[in-house]
FIRONU-216446 format. One record per residue (C-alpha): residue in three letters; x, y, z. Coordinates in steps of 0.2 Angstrom, whole numbers. Layout:
<atoms>
<ALA,<X,Y,Z>>
...
</atoms>
This chain:
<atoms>
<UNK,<-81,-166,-94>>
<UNK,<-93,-151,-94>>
<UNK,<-87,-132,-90>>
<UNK,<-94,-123,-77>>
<UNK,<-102,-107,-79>>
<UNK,<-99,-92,-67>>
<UNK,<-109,-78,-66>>
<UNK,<-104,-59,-73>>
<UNK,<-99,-44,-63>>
<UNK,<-116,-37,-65>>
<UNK,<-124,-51,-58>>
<UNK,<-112,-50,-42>>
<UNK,<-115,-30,-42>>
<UNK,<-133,-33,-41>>
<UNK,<-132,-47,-28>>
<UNK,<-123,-37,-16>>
<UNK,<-135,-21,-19>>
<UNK,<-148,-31,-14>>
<UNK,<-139,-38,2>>
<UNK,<-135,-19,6>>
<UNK,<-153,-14,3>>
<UNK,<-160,-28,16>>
<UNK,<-148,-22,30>>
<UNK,<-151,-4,25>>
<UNK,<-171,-7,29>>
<UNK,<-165,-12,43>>
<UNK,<-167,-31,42>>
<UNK,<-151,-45,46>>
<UNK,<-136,-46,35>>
<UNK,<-141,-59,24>>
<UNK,<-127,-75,20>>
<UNK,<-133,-77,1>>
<UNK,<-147,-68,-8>>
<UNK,<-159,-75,-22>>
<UNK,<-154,-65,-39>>
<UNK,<-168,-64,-54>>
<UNK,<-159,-65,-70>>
<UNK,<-164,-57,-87>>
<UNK,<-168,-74,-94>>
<UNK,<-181,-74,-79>>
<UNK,<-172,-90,-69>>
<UNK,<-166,-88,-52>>
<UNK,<-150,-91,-45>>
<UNK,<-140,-88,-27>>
<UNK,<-127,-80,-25>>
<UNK,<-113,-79,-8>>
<UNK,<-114,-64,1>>
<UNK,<-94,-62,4>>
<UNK,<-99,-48,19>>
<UNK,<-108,-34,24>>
<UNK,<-104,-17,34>>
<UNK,<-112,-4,39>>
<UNK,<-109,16,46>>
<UNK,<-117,30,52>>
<UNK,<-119,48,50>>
<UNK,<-123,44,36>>
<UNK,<-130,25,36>>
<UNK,<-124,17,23>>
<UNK,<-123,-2,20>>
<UNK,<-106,-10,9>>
<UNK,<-110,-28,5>>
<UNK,<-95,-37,-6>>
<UNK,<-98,-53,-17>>
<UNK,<-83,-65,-25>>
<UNK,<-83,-63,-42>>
<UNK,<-84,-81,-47>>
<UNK,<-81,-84,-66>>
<UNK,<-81,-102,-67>>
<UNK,<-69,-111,-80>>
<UNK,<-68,-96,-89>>
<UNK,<-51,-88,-91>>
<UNK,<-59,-69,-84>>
<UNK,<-47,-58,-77>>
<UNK,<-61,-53,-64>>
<UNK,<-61,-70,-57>>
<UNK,<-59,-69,-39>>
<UNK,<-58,-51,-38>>
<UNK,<-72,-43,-23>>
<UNK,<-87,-33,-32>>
<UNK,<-93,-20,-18>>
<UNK,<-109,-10,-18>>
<UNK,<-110,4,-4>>
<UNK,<-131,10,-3>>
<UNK,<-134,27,5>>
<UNK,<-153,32,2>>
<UNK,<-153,48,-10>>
<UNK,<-175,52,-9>>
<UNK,<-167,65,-24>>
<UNK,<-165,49,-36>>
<UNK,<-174,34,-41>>
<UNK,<-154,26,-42>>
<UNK,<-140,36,-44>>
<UNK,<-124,26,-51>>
<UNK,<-108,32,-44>>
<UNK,<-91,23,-49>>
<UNK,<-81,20,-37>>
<UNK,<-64,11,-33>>
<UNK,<-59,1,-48>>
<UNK,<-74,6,-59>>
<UNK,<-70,15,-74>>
<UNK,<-79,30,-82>>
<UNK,<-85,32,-101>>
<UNK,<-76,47,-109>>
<UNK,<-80,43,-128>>
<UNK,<-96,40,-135>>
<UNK,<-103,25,-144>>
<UNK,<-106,14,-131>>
<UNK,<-120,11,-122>>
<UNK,<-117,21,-109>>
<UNK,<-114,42,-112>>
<UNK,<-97,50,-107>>
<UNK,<-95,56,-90>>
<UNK,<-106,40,-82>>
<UNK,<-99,26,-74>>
<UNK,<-97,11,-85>>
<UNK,<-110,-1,-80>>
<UNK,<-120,-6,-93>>
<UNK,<-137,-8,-96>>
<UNK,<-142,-23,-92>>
<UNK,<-133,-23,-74>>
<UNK,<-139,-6,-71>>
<UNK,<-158,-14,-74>>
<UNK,<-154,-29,-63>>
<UNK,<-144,-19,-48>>
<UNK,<-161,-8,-49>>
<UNK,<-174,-25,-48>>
<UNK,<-163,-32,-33>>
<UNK,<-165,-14,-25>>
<UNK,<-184,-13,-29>>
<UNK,<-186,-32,-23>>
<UNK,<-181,-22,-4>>
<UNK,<-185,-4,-3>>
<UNK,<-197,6,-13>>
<UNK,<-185,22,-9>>
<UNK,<-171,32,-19>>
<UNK,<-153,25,-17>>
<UNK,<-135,31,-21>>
<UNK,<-127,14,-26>>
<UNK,<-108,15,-29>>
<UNK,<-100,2,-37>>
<UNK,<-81,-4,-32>>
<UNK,<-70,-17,-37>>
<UNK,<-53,-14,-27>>
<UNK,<-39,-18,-41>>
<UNK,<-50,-13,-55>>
<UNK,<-39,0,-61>>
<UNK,<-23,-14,-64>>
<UNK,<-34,-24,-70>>
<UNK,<-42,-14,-82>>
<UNK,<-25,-12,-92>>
<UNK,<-27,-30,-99>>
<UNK,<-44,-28,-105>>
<UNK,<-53,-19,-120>>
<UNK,<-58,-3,-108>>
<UNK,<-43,9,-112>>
<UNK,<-45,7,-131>>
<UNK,<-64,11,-129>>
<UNK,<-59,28,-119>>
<UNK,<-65,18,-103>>
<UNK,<-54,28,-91>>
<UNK,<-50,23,-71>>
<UNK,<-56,5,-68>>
<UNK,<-66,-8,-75>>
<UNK,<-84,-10,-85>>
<UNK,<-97,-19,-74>>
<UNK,<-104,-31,-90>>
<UNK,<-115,-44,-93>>
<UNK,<-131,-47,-103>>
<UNK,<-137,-65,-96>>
<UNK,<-129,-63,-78>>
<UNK,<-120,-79,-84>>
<UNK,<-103,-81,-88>>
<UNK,<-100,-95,-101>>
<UNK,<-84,-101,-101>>
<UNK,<-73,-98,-118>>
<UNK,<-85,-91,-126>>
<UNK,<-81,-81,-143>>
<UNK,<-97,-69,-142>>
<UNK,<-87,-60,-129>>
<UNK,<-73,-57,-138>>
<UNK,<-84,-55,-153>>
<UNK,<-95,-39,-141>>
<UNK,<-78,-30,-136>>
<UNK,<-71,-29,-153>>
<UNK,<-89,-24,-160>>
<UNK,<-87,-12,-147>>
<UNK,<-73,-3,-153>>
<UNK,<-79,-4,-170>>
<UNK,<-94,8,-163>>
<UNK,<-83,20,-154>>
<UNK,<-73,21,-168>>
<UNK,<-88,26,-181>>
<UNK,<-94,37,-166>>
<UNK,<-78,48,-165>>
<UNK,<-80,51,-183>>
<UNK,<-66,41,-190>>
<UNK,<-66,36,-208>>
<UNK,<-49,27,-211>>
<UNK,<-45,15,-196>>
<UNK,<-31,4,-194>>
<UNK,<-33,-14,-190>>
<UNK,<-18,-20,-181>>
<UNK,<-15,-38,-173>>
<UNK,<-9,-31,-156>>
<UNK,<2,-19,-146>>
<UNK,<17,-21,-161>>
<UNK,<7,-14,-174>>
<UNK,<-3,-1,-161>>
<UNK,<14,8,-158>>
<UNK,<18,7,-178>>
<UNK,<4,12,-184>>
<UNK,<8,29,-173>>
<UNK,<22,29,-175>>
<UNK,<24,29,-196>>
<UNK,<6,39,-196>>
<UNK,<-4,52,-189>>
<UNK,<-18,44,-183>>
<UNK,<-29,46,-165>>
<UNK,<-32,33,-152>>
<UNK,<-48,27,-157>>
<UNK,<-44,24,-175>>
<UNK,<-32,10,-172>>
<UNK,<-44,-8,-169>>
<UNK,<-33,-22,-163>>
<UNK,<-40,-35,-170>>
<UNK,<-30,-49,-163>>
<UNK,<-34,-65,-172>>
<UNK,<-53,-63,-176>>
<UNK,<-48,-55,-195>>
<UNK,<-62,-64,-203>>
<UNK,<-77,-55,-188>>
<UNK,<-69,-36,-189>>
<UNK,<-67,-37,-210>>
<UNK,<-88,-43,-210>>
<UNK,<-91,-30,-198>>
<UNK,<-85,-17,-208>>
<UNK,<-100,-14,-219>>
<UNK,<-111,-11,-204>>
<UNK,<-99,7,-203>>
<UNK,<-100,24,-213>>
<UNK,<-78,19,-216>>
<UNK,<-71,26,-233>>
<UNK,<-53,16,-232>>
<UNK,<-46,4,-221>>
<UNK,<-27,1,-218>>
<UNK,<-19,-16,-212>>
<UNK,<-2,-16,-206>>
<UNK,<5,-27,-194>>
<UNK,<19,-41,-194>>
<UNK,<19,-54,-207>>
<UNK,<18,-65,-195>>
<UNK,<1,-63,-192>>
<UNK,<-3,-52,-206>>
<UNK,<2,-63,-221>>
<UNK,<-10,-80,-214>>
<UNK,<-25,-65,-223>>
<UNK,<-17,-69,-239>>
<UNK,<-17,-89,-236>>
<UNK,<-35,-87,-232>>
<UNK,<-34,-88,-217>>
<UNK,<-45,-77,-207>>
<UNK,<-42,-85,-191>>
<UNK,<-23,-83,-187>>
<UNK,<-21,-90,-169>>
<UNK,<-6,-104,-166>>
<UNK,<-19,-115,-164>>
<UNK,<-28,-115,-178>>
<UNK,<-20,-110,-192>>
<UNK,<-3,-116,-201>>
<UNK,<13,-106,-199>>
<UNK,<17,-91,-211>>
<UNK,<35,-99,-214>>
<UNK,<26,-112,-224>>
<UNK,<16,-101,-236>>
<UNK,<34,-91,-237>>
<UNK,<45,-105,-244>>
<UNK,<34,-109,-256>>
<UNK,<32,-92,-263>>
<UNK,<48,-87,-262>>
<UNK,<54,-99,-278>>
<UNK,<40,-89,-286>>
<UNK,<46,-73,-283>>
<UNK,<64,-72,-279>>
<UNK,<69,-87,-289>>
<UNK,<76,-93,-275>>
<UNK,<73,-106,-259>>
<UNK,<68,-97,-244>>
<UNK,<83,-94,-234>>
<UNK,<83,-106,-219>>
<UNK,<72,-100,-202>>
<UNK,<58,-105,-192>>
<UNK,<49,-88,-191>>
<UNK,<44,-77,-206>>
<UNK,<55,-62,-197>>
<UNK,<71,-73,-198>>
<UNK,<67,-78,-217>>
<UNK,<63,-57,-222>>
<UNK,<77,-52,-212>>
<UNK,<89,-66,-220>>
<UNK,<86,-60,-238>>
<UNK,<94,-47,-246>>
<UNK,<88,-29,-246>>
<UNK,<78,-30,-263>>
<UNK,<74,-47,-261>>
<UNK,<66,-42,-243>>
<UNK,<57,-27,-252>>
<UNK,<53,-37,-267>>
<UNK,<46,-52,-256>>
<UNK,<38,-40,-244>>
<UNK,<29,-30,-256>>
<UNK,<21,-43,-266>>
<UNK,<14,-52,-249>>
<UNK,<7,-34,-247>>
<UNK,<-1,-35,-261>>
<UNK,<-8,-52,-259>>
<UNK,<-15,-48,-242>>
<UNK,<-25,-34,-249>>
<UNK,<-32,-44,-264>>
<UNK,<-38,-57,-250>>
<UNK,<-46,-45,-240>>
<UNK,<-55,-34,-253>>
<UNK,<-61,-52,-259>>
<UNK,<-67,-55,-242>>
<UNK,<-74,-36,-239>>
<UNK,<-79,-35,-258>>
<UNK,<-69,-21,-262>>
<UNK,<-83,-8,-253>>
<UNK,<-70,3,-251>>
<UNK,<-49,7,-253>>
<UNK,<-38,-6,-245>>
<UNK,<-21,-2,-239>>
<UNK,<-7,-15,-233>>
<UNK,<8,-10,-223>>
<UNK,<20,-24,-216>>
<UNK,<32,-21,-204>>
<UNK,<45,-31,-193>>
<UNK,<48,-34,-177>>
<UNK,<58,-17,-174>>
<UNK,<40,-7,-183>>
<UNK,<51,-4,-197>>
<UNK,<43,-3,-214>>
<UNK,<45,-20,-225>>
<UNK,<32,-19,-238>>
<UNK,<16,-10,-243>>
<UNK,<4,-12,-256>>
<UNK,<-9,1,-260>>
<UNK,<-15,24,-258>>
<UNK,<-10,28,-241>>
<UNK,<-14,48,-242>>
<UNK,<-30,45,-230>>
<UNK,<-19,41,-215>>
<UNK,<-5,57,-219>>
</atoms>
């Protein structure tokens, strides 16, 4: 059975700009509008409602985000643009409820300007100029942004107060790894752009809070990286970096040293496995009896633990600079559940 595609939050923004801007002109609230895409087809989108008020007239105009099968967060959620004619703009973008503001650089949109990208920003102003001729104010909500907005890439790119208004096709494909792929890219580039030479690849929130906790480091030099090792380690050489740590747990961490670059569940084979055959290896021993590689490091003794611990340190970072060829200093650092030290392998000085 085929997926079905949605369309992006864009693509509902400029939708409902350009039902506002009909009733604006002063024509009838319109039930769906015809929406030219950047890839020059058509499509129509439901117009959810339309409201106007005076002194001074302006028209809000809400569409449903509709993401097809693609797990979005958005999906559902109401996209509103409010037009109010502004003859002292061409089209002046105003965040409002729920739509978050840039306050780092290195994305496409400066600090201190609503975060609707480009490409939205072109096809809001298209639907706009396909009514009215005239300058516009066009404020963009999306009521529930700002919760919203916690589960997504937006505060680790300094995206303060709600949600990015996205999308470069006006189509939302469903699970599709590009997106994933842009966001991390993304916070490579804010990274690079706040000047930070030694960042911190982490899995997730865990190594997030270790990696402050154990160093000094700033907001934007930690990347979670999730599962996507193998993308962030290529992207690297596209960046000015001069080091790069990798702490997390082994969990996820140790798969790097396996070769494999992809560490979700799903696609990859458990850690414990990789574990009891090297603890023969290196202890001399079988691996103590568990299902999870916290329940084997946590069941050795404490110079076994450090022993074992250090030595997957040091095989994660031989993997990696493999992968990275050694451009630049590696530093592993493993931790456990608790973001305690377990092992590490290589100069940590640049993060001190």
């Amino acid at each position: 059975m085929s997926l079905r595609c949605g369309i992006t939050t864009g693509a509902c923004a400029a939708a409902a700009a350009k039902a506002a801007a009909s009733v604006l002109t002063g024509r009838v609230a319109p039930r769906a509008v015809e929406l030219g895409l950047p890839s020059g087809e058509t499509i129509v989108v439901p117009i959810l409602s339309v409201q106007s008020r005076q002194d001074p007239l302006a028209v809000t105009a809400a569409v449903r985000k509709d993401a097809g099968d693609d797990p979005d967060v958005t999906h559902g959620m109401e996209v509103r643009v409010t037009l109010s004619w502004d003859d002292a703009a061409d089209t002046l973008f105003v965040a409002g409820e729920g739509v978050g503001t840039v306050t780092k650089p290195g994305l496409q949109v400066l600090p201190g300007q609503p975060a609707i990208n480009p490409v939205p920003r072109q096809m809001i102003m298209t639907a706009i100029r396909d009514i009215t001729p005239r300058g516009v104010r066009v404020e963009i909500s999306v009521p529930g942004g700002r919760e919203i907005a916690k589960k997504t890439f937006n505060p680790r790119l300094g995206i303060e107060g709600g949600l990015s208004i996205l999308g470069t096709t006006g189509i939302v494909r469903p699970y599709c790894i590009r997106v994933l792929h842009d966001a991390l890219k993304c916070t490579l580039d804010v990274a690079a752009a706040c000047h930070v030479t030694a960042p911190v690849l982490v899995p997730g929130n865990i190594g997030a809070r270790a990696a402050r906790r154990h160093f000094s480091v700033r907001e934007e030099q930690v990347i979670q990286v999730g599962n996507e090792w193998g993308f962030v380690l290529d992207q690297l050489s596209h960046y000015p970096f001069q080091a790069v740590m990798i702490m997390g747990h082994p969990g996820k961490v140790v798969k790097l040293a396996d070769g494999q670059w992809d560490t979700h569940s799903s696609r990859s084979s458990p850690v414990t496995r990789y574990l009891s055959g090297l603890c023969p290896e290196i202890l001399g021993h079988a691996a103590p009896d568990s299902t999870t590689a916290e329940g084997i490091l946590a069941s050795l003794a404490p110079r076994d633990q450090k022993t074992l611990a250090d030595e997957l340190a040091r095989r994660v970072r031989s993997a990696v600079a493999g992968r990275i060829a050694s451009r630049f200093p590696i530093v592993v650092f493993l931790i456990n559940m608790a973001e305690q030290c377990l092992g590490t392998d290589g100069d940590d000085s640049p993060w001190q």
